[in-house]
C-alpha positions in Angstrom: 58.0 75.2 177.5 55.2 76.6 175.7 58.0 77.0 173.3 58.5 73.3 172.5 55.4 72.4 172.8 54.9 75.2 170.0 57.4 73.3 168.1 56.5 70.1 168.5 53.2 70.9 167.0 54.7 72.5 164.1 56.5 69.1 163.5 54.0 66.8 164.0 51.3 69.3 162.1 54.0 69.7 159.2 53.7 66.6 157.4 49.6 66.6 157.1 49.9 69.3 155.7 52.2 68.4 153.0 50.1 65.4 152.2 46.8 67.7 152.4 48.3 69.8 149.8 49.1 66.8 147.8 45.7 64.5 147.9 43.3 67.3 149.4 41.6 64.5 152.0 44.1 64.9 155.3 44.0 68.6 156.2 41.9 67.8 159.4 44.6 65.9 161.1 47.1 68.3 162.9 48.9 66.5 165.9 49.9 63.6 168.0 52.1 60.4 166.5 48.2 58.5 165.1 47.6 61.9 163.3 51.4 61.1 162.0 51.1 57.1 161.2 47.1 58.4 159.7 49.3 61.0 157.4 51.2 58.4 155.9 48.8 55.6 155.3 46.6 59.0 153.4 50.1 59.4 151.5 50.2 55.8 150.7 46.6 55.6 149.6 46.4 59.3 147.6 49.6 57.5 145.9 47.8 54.3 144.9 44.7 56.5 143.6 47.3 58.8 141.4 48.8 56.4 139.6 45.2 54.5 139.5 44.4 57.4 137.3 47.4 57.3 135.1 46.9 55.7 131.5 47.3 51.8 132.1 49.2 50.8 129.4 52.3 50.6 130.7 51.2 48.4 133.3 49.3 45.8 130.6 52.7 45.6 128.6 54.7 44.7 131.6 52.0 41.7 133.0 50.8 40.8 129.0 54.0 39.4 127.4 51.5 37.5 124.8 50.5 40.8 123.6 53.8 41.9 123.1 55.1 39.1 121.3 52.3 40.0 118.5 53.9 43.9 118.8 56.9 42.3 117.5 54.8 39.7 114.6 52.6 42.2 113.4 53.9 45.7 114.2 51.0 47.1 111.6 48.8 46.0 114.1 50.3 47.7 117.5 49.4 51.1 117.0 45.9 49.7 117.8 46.9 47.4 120.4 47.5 50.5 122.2 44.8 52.2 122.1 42.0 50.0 121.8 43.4 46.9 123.8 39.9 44.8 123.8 39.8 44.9 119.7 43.8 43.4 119.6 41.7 40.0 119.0 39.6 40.8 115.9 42.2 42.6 114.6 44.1 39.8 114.1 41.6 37.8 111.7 40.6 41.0 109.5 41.2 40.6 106.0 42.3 43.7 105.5 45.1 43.3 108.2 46.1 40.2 106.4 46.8 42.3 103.3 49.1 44.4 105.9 51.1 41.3 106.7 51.8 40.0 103.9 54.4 42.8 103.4 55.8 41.9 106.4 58.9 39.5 106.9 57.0 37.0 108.7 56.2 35.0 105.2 57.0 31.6 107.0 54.0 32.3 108.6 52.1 33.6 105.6 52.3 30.0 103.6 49.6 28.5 105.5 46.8 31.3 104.9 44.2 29.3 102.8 44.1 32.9 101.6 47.0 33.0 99.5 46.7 29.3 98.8 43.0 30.4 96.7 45.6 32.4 94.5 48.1 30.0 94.0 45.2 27.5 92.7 43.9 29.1 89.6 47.2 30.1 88.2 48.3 26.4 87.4 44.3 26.4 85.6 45.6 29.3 83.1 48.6 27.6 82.3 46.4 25.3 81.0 43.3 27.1 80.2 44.2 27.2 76.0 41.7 24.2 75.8 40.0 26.7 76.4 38.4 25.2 73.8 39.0 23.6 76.6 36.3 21.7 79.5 37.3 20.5 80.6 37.7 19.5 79.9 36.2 16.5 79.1 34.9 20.4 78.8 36.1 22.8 81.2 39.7 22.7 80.4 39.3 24.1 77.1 38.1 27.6 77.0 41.6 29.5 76.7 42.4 32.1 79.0 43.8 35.6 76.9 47.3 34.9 78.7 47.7 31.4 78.1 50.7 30.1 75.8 48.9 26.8 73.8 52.0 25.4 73.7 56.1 26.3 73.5 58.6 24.6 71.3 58.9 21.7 73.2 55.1 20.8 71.9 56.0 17.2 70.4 52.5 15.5 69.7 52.6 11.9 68.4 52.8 11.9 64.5 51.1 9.8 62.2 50.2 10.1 58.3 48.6 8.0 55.1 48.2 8.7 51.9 45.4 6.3 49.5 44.7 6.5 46.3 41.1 6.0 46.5 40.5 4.7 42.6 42.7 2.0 43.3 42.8 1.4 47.2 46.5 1.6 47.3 48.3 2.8 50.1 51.2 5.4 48.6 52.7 6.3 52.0 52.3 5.8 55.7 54.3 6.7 58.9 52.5 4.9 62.0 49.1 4.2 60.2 47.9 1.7 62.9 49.1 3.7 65.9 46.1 5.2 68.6 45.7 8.5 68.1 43.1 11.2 69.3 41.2 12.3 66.6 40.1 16.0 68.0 37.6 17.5 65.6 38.1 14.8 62.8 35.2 12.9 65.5 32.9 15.3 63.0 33.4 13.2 60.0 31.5 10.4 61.7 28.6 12.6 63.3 28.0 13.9 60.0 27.7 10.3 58.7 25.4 9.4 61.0 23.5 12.5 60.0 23.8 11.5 56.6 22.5 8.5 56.9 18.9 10.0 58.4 18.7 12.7 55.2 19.3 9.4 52.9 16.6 7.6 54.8 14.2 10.7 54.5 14.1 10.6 58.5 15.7 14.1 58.7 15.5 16.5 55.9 17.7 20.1 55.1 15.3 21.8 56.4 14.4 20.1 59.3 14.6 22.4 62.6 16.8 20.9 65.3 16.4 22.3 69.1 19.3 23.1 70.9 19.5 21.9 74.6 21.2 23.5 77.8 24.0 20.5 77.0 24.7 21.1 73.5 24.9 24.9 74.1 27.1 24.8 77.2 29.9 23.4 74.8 33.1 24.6 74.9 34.5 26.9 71.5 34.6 26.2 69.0 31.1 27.2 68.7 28.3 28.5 67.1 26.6 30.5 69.9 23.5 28.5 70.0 21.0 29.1 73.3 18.8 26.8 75.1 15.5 26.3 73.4 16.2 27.7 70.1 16.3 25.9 66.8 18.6 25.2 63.9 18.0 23.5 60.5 19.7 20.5 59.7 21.5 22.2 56.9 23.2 25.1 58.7 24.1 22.3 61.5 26.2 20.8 58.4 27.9 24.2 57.6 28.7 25.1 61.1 30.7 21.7 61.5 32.2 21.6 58.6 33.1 25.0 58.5 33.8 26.3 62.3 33.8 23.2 63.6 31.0 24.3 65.9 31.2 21.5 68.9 27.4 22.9 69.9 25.9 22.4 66.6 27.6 18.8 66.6 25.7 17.9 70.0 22.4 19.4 68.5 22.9 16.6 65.9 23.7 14.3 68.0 20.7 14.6 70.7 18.6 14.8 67.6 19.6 11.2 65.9 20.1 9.5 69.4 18.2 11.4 72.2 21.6 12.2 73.9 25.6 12.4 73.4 26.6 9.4 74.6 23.9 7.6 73.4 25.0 8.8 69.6 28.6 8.0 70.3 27.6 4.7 71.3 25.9 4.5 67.6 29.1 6.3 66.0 31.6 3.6 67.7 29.0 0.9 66.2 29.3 2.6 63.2 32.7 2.7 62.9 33.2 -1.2 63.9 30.8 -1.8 60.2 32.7 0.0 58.7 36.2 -1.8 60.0 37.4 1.0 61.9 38.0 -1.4 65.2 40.9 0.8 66.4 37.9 3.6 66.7 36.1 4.3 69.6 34.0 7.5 70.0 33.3 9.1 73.0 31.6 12.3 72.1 30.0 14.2 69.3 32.5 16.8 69.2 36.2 15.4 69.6 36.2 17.7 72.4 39.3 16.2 74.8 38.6 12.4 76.0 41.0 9.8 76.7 39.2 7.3 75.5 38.6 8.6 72.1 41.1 7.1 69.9 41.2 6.6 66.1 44.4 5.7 63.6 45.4 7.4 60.1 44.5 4.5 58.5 41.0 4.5 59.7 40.2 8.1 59.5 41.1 7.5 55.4 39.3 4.7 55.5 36.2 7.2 56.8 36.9 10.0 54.3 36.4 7.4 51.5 33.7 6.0 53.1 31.5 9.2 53.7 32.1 10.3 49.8 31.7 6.9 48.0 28.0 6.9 50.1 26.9 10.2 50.5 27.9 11.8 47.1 25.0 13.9 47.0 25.8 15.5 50.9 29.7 15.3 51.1 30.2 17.7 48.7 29.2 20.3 52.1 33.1 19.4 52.8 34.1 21.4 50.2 31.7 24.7 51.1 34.9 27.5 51.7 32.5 29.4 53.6 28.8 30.2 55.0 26.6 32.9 56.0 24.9 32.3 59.5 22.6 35.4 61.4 24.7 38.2 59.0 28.6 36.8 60.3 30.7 35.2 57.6 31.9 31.4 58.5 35.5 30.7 56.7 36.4 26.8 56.3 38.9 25.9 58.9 40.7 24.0 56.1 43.0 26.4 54.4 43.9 24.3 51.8 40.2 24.6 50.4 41.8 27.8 49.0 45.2 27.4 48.8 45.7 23.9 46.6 44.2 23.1 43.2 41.9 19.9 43.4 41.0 20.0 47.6 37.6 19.4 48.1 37.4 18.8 51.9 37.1 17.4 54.3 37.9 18.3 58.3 40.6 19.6 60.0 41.2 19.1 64.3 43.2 20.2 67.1 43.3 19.8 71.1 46.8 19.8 72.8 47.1 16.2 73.2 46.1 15.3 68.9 48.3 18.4 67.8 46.8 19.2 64.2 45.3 16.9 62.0 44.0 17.0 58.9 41.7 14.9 56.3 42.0 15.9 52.9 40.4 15.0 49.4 42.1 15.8 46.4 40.4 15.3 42.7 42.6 16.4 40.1 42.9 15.1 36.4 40.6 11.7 37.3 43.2 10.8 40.5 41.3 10.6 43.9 43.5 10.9 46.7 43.0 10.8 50.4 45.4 11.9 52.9 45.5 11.9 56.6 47.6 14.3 58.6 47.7 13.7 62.6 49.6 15.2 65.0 51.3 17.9 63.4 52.9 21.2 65.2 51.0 23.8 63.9 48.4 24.6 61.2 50.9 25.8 58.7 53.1 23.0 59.1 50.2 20.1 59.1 48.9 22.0 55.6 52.8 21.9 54.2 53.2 18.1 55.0 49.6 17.2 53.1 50.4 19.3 50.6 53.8 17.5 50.1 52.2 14.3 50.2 50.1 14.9 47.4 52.8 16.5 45.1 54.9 13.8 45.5 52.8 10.7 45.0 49.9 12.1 42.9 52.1 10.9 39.8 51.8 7.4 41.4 47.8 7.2 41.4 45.5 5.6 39.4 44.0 8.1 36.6 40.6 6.4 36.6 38.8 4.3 38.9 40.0 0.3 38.8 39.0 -1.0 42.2 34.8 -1.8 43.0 35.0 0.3 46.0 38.1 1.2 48.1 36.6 0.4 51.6 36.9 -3.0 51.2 40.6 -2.3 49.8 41.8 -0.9 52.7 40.7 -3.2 55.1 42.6 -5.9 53.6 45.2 -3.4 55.3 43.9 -4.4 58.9 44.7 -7.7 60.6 41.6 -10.0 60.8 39.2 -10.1 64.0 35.6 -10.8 64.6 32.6 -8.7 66.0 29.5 -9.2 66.5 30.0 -13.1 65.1 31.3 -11.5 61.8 35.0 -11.6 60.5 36.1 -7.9 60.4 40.0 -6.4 60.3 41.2 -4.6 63.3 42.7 -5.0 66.4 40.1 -6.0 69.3 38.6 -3.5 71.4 37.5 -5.7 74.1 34.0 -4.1 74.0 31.0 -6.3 74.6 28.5 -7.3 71.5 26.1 -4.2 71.2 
């Protein structure tokens, strides 16, 4: 007996001591059916506490089948999602991580990040950007970016040209003469008028000093550099817009005559209806890009006859081929200054929606000419058209002078209106009385 009992102690002792050895917390129990049903529950609990110890990632994946559907959007991110399991959050909004996706297949997803949308934005602004010169319209859009193409050979601007003989007043050709037009930097004719007009009147003098305001200096090119509260004298002002066609030199004039821009091209479009330009209206000192600034190759002759029958003794700055200004050499934008016997001015202009226009003044063997160019392709070719204007109707013009004044000749051109209670030629404007 004391046999069995020997083995029944053995059996019921056997089993603690298995689980002793495994979780080191039941050797003290060695007999009877609770020291049994004790050994087991201590099994079941050293179980829980060994796997309690294991690494719980296993366990997240299984009950976290949010987090693994990101495993499978962003698998750049799921290295991290193992390992550090509280940061799988900010990871998802990191810039840098949003770099990493964008190699990623998921692009679907991609087109909504106001990320890439910031990128998509300016690259429509380059393409456009060539007015430079531009800004912008009326400035901004007009400074031109290094990359941008002005224009390709689909560039079709609306065309329109006249050709007077200014000793007679007769018209010797026109295409489109009355059609609206933007003038671009032709606008400087008239702001140099106006400026004119004070150095007749002994208001302003050549070497009055101008100052130069945040506005005029913030102009878009072309410029002349000018800074904030420096000066300029009234005669390189003159050179700079004649020559460069320096749009911050023109608004240095302009806030000098009127106090500020618009307020001088309110007195420019007044000037303009005196004169019978009543298709003109001025928007700007410049001729920097603005809708509303329109003109017609008939008027713009009439202008460039106007500004040297007056100013005889100032107009002849049109014909300056160059000028010195802080050490840098100027050229004359108009090329045919050196390229065509008898040019003697007067202003050349270009934005993207004029195309290249052109005023000219030809003397040769007593014959005055005046020709207007607008909306050519490209310098070359708006130089090549005035130049074949000229050669083949100089023959037709007078030799000496047989009309009083050729103003008055070409607005019997322009169909009658009245302004301001007077009769004048011109279409109407619809502009109140000034």
């Amino acid at each position: 007996m004391s046999a069995s009992v020997e083995q029944e102690l053995s059996l019921t002792s056997s089993k603690p001591i298995l689980s002793a050895r495994r979780s080191g917390v039941l050797g003290f129990y060695r007999f009877g059916t609770i020291g049994f049903a004790t050994a087991v529950l201590a099994f079941a609990l050293s179980h829980v506490a060994a796997e309690a110890g294991q690494p719980p990632q296993s366990k997240e994946r299984q009950v976290q089948p949010a987090q693994s559907k990101e495993h499978h959007a962003q698998p750049v991110q799921s290295k991290q999602r193992h390992v550090q399991a509280p940061q799988s959050k900010v990871c998802q909004v990191q810039p840098a991580r949003s770099k990493e996706r964008q190699a990623q297949p998921q692009s679907k997803d991609r087109q909504v990040q106001p990320a890439q949308s910031k990128d998509r934005h300016p690259q429509p602004a380059q393409s456009k950007d060539r007015h430079a010169q531009g800004a912008a319209d009326c400035n901004s859009a007009h400074r031109p970016s290094p990359h941008r193409v002005l224009h390709g050979p689909d560039f079709n601007p609306p065309y329109a040209d006249i050709l007077v003989d200014d000793n007679s007043g007769q018209v010797l050709h026109e295409t489109s003469p009355d059609s609206p037009r933007h003038p671009a930097s032709l606008t400087k004719i008239m702001t140099l008028y106006l400026l004119f007009e004070q150095l007749e009147t002994k208001k302003l003098s050549l070497d009055s000093r101008l100052q130069v305001s945040a506005h005029a200096s913030a102009q878009a090119p072309t410029k002349l550099g000018l800074k904030p509260n420096e000066s300029i004298t009234v005669e390189d002002a003159i050179k700079a817009v004649v020559t460069r066609s320096a749009n911050d030199a023109a608004v240095v004039i302009a806030e000098a005559i009127a106090g500020s821009e618009p307020d001088f091209a309110v007195l420019m479009t007044q000037k303009a209806q005196m004169l019978g330009m009543v298709n003109t209206i001025y928007v700007n000192a410049s001729g920097l890009p603005a809708e509303a600034q329109i003109t017609t190759a008939r008027e713009q002759a009439l202008l460039g006859c106007a500004v040297q029958e007056r100013f005889p003794e100032y107009s002849r700055y049109f014909a300056i081929p160059r000028f010195q200004y802080r050490g840098i050499e100027i050229g004359n934008h108009n090329a045919l200054l050196r390229e065509m016997q008898g040019i003697d001015g007067i202003k050349t202009g270009y934005t993207e929606a004029s195309g290249y226009n052109l005023v000219a003044s030809m003397r040769r063997d007593g014959r005055h000419l005046i020709g207007v160019v607008l909306g050519e392709k490209s310098n070359a070719a708006r130089n090549a058209r005035m130049r074949q204007l000229i050669e083949e109707h100089l023959s037709q013009a007078a030799p000496r002078r047989t009309a009083p004044s050729s103003v008055p000749a070409m607005q019997d051109h322009l169909p009658l209106r009245t302004y301001i209670g007077v009769e004048t030629r011109g279409a109407d404007l619809g502009l109140a009385n000034p």
